[in-house]
N, C-alpha and C positions, 0 to 999 in steps of 0.2 A: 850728346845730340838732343835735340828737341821731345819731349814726350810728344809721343803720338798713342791717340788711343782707335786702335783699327775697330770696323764694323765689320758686320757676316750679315746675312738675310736677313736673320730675327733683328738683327740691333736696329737696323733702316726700320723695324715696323712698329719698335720699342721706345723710339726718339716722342721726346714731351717735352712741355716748357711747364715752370711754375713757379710761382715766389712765395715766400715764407718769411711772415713777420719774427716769427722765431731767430730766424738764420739773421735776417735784418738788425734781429738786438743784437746777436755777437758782433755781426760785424761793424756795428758800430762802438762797441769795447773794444776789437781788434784794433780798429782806426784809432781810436784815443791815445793807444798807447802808442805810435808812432811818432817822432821826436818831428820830423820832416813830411813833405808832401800830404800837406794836409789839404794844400790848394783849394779846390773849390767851396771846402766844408769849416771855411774859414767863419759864414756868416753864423751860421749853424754852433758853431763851438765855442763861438763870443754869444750866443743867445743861450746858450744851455752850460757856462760856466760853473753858476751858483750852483745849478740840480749836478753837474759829475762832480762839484767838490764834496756834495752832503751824501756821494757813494763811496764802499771803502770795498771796489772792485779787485783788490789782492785774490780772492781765491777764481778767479775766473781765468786773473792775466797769469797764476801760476800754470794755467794749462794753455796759456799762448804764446809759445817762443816764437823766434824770431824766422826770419824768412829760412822757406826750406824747412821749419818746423810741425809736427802733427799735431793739430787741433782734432781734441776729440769728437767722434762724428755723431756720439749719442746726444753729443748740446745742441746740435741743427741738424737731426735726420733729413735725409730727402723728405718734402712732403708727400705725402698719399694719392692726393688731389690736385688738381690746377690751381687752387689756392686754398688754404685754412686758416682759421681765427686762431689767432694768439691762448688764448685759451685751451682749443685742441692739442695745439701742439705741445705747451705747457703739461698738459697731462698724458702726454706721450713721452717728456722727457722722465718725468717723475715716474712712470711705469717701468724705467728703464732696468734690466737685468742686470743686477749687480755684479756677476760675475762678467759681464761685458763689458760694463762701467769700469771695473777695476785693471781690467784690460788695455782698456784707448785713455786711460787715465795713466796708467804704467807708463805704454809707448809716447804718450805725451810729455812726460814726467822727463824721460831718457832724452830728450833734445836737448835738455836747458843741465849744463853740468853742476850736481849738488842740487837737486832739486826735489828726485826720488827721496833721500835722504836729508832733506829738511824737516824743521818740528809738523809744519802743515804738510808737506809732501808725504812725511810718514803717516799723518793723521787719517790723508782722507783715503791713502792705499788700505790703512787698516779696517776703515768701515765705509764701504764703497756706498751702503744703503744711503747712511747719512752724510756720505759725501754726495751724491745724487739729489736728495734734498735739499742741502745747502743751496747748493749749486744753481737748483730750479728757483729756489728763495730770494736767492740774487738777480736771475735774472729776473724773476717777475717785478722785482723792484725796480730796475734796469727799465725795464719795458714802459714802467708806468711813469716815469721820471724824464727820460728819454726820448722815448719814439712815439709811445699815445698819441702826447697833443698832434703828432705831424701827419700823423699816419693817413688817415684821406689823402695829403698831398704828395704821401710816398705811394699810397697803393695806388692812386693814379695814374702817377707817373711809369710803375710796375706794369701797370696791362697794358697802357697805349705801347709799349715797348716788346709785349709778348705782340700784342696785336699786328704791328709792325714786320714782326719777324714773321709770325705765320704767313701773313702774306707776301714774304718774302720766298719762303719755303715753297707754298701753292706756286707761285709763279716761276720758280727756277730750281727746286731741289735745293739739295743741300749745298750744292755748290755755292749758289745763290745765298742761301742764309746763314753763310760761314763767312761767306767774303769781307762784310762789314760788320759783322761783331765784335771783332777790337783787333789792333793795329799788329799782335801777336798771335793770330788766332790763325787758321786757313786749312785747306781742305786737299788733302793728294792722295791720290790712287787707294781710295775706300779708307783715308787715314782722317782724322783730325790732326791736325797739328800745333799743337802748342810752345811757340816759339819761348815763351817764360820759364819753361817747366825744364826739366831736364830729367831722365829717366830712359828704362827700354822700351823700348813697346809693347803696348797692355792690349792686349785684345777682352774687347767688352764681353765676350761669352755668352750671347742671347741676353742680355740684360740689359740692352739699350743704354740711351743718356739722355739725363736729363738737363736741363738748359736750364738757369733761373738768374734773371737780371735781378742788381741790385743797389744800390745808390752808395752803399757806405764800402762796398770794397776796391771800388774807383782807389788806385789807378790799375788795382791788381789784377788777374785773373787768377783765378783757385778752380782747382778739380784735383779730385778723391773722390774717398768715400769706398773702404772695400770690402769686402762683403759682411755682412750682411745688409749691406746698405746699393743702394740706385747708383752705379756710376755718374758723378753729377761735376756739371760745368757752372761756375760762378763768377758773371763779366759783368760789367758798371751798363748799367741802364742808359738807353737813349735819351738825353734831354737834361741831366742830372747834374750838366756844366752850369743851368741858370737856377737850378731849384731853391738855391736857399736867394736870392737874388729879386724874386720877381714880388716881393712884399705887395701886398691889395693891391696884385695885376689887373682888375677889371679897369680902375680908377685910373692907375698910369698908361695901361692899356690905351684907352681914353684919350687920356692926354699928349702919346705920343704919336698912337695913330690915325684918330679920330673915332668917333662912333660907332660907325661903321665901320670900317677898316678892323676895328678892334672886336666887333660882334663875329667879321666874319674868321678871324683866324680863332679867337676863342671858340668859336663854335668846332673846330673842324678837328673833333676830337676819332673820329673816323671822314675817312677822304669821301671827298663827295664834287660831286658837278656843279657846271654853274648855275644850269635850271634847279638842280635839288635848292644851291643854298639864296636863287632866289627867291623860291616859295620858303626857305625857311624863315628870313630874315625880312620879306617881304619887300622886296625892294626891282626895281627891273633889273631883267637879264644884261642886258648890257653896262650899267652903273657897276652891279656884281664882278664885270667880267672885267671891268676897268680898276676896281679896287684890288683882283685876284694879280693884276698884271705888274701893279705898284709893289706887290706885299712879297709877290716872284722877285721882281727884278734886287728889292731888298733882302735875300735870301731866306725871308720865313716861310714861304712853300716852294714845292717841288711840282710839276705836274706831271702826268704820265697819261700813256693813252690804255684803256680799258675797253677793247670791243670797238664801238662807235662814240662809247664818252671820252672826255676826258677828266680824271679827277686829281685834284688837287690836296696837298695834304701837308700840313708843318716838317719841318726841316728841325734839328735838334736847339739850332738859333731859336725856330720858333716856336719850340716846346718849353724853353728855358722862358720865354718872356712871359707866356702864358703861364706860365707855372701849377698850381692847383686849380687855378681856372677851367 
């Protein structure tokens, strides 16, 4: 049957969103190793070719079996925060307890048959410290080769997607901000439902969950993480379909929608009115309200009514064209 992870009182008070560049590097070594569905990350992995051939990623993807396998949780803890630098986190892995390490390194070890028992699998079981080191070695390499140069257009893409959801949440509960989070995801009588998963049902135990979008584990959903770690849910970010796609969006922006038209969808990185984006963009209310209606009808914004406004705001089409913009 579907994992389902039920809530109590405390967990509804415990629920957060956060993204982690850390978690962002694994899952972009997870992705690599996938033969198939690489889909959207197709632009992304013909432009970062040369840099994963000049990495020799073997001791990371020994601790990434295959679907239904445990990836260890000390390589991408839950974050602490709504978001933390690469850096932080890096030195949160490296702090890591070896005798914990040696651990979710074991259990990881046991998915993949002969692996415990290979030269390297014996090696780093033997010295968990400077298997822990390595391990952070790697990925800081990973990080720097990788995800660096993109990173603005990934952490971007990261917030407008929490941002999204909160306001999904404020306005309808969880019901509401489970509905559209991914096409196996959904919400019944106090449960999550995770139609991908398969398992009993895990009651969070006052320790909440934690929500974190992310671009590189498209198309999957992941949740784990047990204790001593944040029960935590990992679904493909809003918008993530055009990300590697919208190359210097300002210019074709431009070219495709005009000036205008292209000022105002780039701009509408939080929803706003037509009065707000004609004082932003300086233009009249009505011209504004006739470019919003063109940019609707094309499906890059949605509008909704707010009180007595109404705001309008990019659709995942029109996140993707925008892109780091």
């Amino acid at each position: 049957m579907p994992l389902q992870l039920r809530f109590d009182a405390d967990d509804l008070l415990r629920c957060r969103f956060a993204f982690s560049p850390l978690c962002e590097t694994h899952e972009a070594v997870r992705m690599l190793r996938r033969t198939v569905r690489h889909g959207y990350h197709q632009p992304w992995l013909r432009r970062m070719r040369s840099a994963v051939a000049g990495l020799d990623l073997s001791e990371l993807w020994l601790f990434m079996p295959g679907p239904g396998g445990y990836v260890p949780d000390f390589l991408g803890p839950p974050p602490e925060g709504s978001s933390a630098c690469f850096e932080e986190e890096l030195a949160r892995l490296r702090a890591t307890d070896p005798v914990l390490a040696r651990e979710e390194m074991a259990r990881s070890l046991a998915c993949t048959p002969g692996a415990a028992e290979s030269p390297r699998g014996r090696e780093m079981l033997d010295d968990p410290p400077r298997a822990v080191q390595r391990l952070a070695d790697l990925t800081e390499r990973v990080w720097h080769a990788l995800i660096a140069p993109d990173w603005p257009r990934l952490r971007a893409l990261l917030e407008a997607d929490i941002a999204y959801r909160s306001r999904r949440l404020a306005e309808g509960g969880l019901a509401a901000l489970f509905v559209d989070l991914h096409a196996t995801v959904g919400w019944s009588e106090g449960a999550l439902l995770l139609r991908s998963s398969f398992g009993p049902v895990r009651d969070l135990e006052g320790r909440g969950l934690l929500l974190m979008p992310s671009v590189f584990v498209w198309p999957d959903v992941v949740s784990g993480f047990a204790p001593p770690w944040q029960p935590t849910v990992i679904y493909p970010a809003r918008g993530m379909a055009g990300l590697w796609t919208a190359a210097e969006p300002g210019r074709a922006l431009v070219r495709l929608l005009g000036a205008n038209r292209a000022a105002i969808l780039g701009g509408l990185d939080e929803p706003a009115s037509t009065t707000t984006l004609a004082h932003r963009h300086g233009l009249a209310p009505s011209s504004v309200s006739a470019h919003l209606t063109i940019l609707r009808e094309a499906g890059l914004l949605i509008s909704r009514r707010h009180g007595h406004r109404v705001l309008y705001e990019r659709t995942p089409l029109g996140e993707g064209l925008v892109g780091e913009s």
